[in-house]
C-alpha positions as CSV (number, residue, x, y, z in Angstrom):
1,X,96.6,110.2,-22.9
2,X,99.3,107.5,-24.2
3,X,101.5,108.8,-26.5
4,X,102.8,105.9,-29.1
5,X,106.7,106.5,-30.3
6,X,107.4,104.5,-33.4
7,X,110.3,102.3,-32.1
8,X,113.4,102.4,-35.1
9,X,113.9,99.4,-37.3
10,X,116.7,98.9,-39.6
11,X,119.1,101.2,-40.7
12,X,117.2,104.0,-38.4
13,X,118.1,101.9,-35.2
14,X,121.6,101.2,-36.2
15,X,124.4,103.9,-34.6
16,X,126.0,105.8,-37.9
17,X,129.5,103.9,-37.7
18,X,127.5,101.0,-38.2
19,X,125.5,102.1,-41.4
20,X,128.4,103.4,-43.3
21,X,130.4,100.3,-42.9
22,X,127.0,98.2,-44.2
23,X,126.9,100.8,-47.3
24,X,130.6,100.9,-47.9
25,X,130.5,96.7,-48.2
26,X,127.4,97.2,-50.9
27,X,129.1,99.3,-52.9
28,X,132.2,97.5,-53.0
29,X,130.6,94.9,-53.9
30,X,128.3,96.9,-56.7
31,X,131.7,97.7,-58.0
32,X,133.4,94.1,-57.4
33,X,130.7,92.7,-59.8
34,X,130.4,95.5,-62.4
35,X,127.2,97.4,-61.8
36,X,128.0,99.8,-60.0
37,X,127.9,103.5,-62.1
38,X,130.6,105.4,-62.7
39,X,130.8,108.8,-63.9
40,X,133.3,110.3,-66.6
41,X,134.1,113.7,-66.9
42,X,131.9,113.7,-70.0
43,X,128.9,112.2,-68.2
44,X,129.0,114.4,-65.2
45,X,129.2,117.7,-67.4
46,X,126.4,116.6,-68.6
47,X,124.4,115.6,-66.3
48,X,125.5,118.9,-64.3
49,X,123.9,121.1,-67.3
50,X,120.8,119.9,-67.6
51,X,120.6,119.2,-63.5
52,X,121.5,123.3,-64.3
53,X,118.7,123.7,-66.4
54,X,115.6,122.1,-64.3
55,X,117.1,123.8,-61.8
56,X,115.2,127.1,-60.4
57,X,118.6,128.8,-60.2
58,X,119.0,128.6,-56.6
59,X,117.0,131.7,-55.6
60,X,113.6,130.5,-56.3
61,X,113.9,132.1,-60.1
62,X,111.7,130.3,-62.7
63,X,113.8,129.1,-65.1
64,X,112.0,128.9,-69.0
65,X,111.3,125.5,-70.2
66,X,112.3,126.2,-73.5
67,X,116.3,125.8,-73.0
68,X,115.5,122.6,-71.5
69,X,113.5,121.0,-74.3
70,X,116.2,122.0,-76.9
71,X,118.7,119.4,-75.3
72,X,119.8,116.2,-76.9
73,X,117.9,114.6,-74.5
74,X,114.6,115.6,-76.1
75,X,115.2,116.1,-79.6
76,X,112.9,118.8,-81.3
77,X,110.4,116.7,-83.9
């Protein structure tokens, strides 16, 4: 029997030094022409509660659904 190994294209066949210099140019440029994202204090506090939230706690705990739906991100009618 032949066995068939999927050669790597892309990013997969490049060696890791190679890859992060790649990224690191996209994102300098994402930044260079004003897309790129950036996070204030603010935002990230945010986004770090509800992430909290969804979350099931980190020991496979449920957490209610309730707490998340009470949010300003989905207003109650």
């Amino acid at each position: 029997m032949v066995k068939h190994v999927k050669s790597r294209r892309g990013f997969a066949a490049m060696n890791p030094e190679t890859q992060k210099r790649i990224a690191s140019l996209g994102g300098k440029a994402a930044h260079k022409q004003g897309v790129a994202h950036q996070w204030d204090a603010k935002a990230a506090a945010e986004a770090g509660r509800i992430g909290g939230r969804v979350s099931r706690g980190g020991r496979g705990r449920l957490v209610p659904v309730e707490p998340v739906l009470r949010s300003k991100h989905y207003p109650q009618p």
